[in-house]
N, C-alpha and C positions, 0 to 999 in steps of 0.2 A: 575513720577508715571505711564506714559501710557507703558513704557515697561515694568513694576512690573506688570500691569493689563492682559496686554496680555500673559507673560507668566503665569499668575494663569489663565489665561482665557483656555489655553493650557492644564494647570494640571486637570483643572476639567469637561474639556470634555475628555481626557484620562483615569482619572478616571471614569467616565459616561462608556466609551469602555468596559472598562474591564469588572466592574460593571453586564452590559446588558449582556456582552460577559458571563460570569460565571454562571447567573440568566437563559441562554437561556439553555447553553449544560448541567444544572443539569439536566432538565426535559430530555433528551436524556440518559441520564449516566446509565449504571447496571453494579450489581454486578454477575460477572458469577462464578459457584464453584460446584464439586461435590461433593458431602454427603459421609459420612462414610454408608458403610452396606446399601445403598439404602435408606435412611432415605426419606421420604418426604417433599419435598421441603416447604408448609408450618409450618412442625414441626422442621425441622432443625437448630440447632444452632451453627454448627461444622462442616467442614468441609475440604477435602482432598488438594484443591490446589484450588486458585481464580484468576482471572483477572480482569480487567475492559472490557467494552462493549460501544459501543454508537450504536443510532440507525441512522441506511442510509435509512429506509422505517417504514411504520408505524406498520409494524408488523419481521422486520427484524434487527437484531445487529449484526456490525462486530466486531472481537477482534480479537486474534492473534493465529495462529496455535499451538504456544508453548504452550499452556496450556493444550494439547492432550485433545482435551472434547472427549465425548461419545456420544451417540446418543442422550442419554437425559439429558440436563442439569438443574441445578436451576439457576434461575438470581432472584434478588433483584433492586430494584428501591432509592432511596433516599428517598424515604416517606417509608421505608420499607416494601413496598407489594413485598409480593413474588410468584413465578408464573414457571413455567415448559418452557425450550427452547429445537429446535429439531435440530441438525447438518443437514445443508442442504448442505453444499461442503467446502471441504478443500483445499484450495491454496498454497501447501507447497512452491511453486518459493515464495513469497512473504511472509508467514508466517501470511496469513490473513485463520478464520474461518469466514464463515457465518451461523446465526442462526435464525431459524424462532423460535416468541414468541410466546405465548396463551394471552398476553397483549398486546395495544396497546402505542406506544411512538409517543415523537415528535423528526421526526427523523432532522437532522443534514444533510447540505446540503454540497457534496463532487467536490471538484474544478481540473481542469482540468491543471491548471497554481501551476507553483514553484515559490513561494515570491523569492525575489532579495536575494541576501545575504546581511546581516546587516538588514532585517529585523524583525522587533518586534513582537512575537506570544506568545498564551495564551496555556500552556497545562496542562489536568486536567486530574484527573482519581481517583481511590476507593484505598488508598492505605491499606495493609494486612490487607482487607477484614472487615472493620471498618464502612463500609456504613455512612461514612461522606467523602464529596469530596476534593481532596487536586487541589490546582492549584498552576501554576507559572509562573512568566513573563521568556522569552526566546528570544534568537537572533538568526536567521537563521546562522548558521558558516559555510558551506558546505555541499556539495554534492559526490552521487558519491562514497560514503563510503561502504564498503563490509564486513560484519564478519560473524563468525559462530554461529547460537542457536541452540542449541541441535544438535548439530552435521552436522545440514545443512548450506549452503553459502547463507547467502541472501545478492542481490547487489543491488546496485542502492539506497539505503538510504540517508536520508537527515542527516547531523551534527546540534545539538541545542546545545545552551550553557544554557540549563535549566534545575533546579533542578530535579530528578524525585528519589521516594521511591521503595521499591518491592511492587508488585501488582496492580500496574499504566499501566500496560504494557495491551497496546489493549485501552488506551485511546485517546480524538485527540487531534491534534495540528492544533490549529485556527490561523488563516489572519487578519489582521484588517477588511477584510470584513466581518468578521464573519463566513467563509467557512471553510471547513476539508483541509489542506493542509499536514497531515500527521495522521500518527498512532506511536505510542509508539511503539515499541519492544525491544527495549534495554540499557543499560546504562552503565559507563563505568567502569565496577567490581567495583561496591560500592565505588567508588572515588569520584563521581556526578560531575566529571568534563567539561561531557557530554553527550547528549542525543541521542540517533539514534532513526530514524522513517523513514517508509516504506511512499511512496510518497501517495496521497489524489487519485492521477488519476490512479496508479495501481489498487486501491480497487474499484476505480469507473469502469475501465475496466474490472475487474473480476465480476463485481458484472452487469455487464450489459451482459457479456456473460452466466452469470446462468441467467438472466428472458429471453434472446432469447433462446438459446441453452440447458438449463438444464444441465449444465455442465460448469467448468471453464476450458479454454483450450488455452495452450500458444506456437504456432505452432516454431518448430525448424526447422533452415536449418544444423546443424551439424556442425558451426564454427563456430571458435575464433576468434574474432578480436581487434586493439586496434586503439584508437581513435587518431588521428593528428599526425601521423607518416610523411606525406609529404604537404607540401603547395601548390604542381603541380596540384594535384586533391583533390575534398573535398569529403572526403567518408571514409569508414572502412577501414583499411588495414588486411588481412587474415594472421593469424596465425598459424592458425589448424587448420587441416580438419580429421571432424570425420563423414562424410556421401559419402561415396562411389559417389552414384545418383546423389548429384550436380556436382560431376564431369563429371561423365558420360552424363549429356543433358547439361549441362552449360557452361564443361570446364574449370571452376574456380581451379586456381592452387594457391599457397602460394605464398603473398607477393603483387597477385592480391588486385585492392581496391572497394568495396563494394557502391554503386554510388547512386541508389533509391531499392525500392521495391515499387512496387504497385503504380508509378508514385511520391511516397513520398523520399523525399530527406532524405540521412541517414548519418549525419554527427557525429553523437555521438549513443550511447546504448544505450539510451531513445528514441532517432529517430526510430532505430530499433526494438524496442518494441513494442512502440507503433504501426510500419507499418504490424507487425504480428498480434500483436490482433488487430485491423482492422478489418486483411484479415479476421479473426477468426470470429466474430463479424456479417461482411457481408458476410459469408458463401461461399465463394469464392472460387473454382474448384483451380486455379492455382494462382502460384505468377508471376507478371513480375518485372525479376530482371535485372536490369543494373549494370555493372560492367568495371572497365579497367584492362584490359589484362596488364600486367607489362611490360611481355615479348613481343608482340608485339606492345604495347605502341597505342593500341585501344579500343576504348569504345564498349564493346559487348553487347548485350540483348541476355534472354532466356526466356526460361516457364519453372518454376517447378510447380508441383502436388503438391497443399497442402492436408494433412489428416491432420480429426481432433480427428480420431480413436486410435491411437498411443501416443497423447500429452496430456490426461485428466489429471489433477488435482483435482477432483471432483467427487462425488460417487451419488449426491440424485438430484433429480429436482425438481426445485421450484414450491411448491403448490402453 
C-alpha cells in the first residue's frame, strides 16, 4: 500500500497545481473584441473579431498583434464586466499588443527562464469569444520554431503538445511555478497537433522597454546569422549582410562568427536578442561588439552606434 499511497499522494497535489493554477489566471483572463458600428462596449453583444488577454500589470493586458485592435478596444472579464482598453504599443517582431484598461486586474507574473523540454504547462484562454475559460494540460515539445501570421515571420517560438480552440490565441502558458512562460499565437491549421507561443521573457522585455522608453524598440545590426555552424568558436556564424556601416567601423565580412555584444556571450538567437534589448533598455550610446575574423583567424572588437530612432515597433507612451 505505501507505493499506492504515495502515488495518490502525487495525484492530488497535481491536481491541487492545476486546480490553484486555473482559479489564479481566471481572475487575470479578458476577453478583448471590437464591436460592430462602434457599438458600446457596455451594450455590445456582437462582435467583429476576439482574442484573449491576461494581465502583466494592474491596469495593463498583453495579447497578440494578430487581432489588429484599434485604438479603442472592449475587453470583458469572466464575471462579465465589461470596460473600454486603449492600444498603448504594437510589437509586430513578436506579435504581442499592449493595452491599457479603465479596470483594474490581478495581473500574472512573466518569467525570464524557458521550462526544460518535456516539461508540463497549463494553458488557457476565452475560446470564440464565449466568456467561459477553456484550459489544457501541455508538454514543452520545442523550441526555436519560426512561422508566418498574417503575413509576418515570427521566430523564436516555443513548440506545445496542447490542445488550443480559435480565440485562445494571446492567452498564457503557465510553469509549474505558476509564471507566464509563454503566449499563445498559433496552432497548427486546425489539426491541434500543436501549439506555438511567443516566449514569457520577450513580452517581459517589450513590455519593460514601453514603461522606460515609451516605446517598444528591437535595435538591429543588419545580419544573418545561423547558429553552431563550427565547434572552433562559440558564436554566430554571419550569413548576410544587409547594413553597409557594420562593415565600414567593424569590418565584419561573411562567414565571420559573432562572439559577445555588450560583453554578453551570443551563442544562439536568443543570446542575441536578448544582448540588443539590453542595450535598448539601458539606453546605451553604442554596442561593443566582439567578433573572429575568419579570414585572419583573429578575435576583433569594435564600437557600433546604437539608434533607437529607426527600430520602433510602437506608436503610444505608457501613461
Amino acid at each position: 500500500m505505501g507505493d499506492v499511497d504515495r502515488d495518490l499522494d502525487v495525484v492530488i497535489a497535481f491536481n491541487r497545481w492545476v486546480s490553484t493554477t486555473v482559479s489564479r489566471v481566471n481572475e487575470s483572463l479578458v476577453l478583448i473584441y471590437t464591436t460592430l458600428d462602434n457599438t458600446p462596449c457596455s451594450e455590445s453583444q456582437d462582435f467583429i473579431r476576439s482574442a484573449t488577454g491576461f494581465a502583466i500589470d494592474r491596469d495593463v493586458v498583453v495579447t497578440v498583434a494578430h487581432l489588429n485592435p484599434v485604438e479603442k478596444l472592449c475587453l470583458a472579464d469572466l464575471s462579465g464586466r465589461r470596460f473600454y482598453g486603449e492600444v498603448l504599443a504594437i510589437d509586430n517582431r513578436w506579435d504581442i499588443a499592449f493595452i491599457k484598461t479603465e479596470e483594474e486586474l490581478k495581473p500574472l507574473s512573466l518569467s525570464q527562464n524557458l521550462p526544460p523540454i518535456g516539461s508540463i504547462v497549463v494553458v488557457g484562454g476565452i475560446p470564440y469569444g464565449l466568456l467561459r475559460s477553456y484550459y489544457a494540460l501541455g508538454i514543452v515539445s520545442g523550441y526555436k520554431v519560426n512561422t508566418f501570421i498574417n503575413g509576418k515571420r515570427i521566430e523564436g517560438l516555443i513548440m506545445l503538445s496542447a490542445p488550443t480552440t480559435p480565440g485562445m490565441s494571446g492567452g498564457p502558458v503557465i510553469d509549474i511555478h505558476g509564471d507566464v512562460v509563454g503566449m499563445l499565437v498559433a496552432n497548427a491549421m486546425n489539426l491541434n497537433e500543436f501549439t506555438l507561443a511567443v516566449p514569457g521573457k520577450r513580452i517581459l522585455y517589450s513590455y519593460t522597454m514601453l514603461k522606460k522608453l515609451g516605446k517598444v524598440v528591437h535595435p538591429s545590426l543588419g545580419l544573418k546569422v545561423v547558429e553552431g555552424l563550427t565547434k572552433e568558436v562559440k558564436g554566430l556564424t554571419i550569413s548576410s549582410i544587409h547594413n553597409k556601416l557594420v562593415i565600414e567601423l567593424c569590418g565584419i565580412d561573411l562567414g565571420d562568427i559573432l562572439i559577445s555584444v555588450n560583453g554578453s556571450d551570443v551563442e544562439t538567437l536568443e543570446d542575441l536578442w536578448d544582448a540588443l534589448d539590453r542595450a535598448a533598455i539601458d539606453c546605451v550610446d553604442f554596442l561593443k561588439i566582439k567578433f573572429y575574423d575568419y579570414s585572419d583567424k583573429k578575435v576583433r572588437e569594435c564600437v557600433y552606434p546604437l539608434s533607437l530612432e529607426t527600430t520602433s515597433y510602437s506608436t503610444k507612451p505608457l501613461l
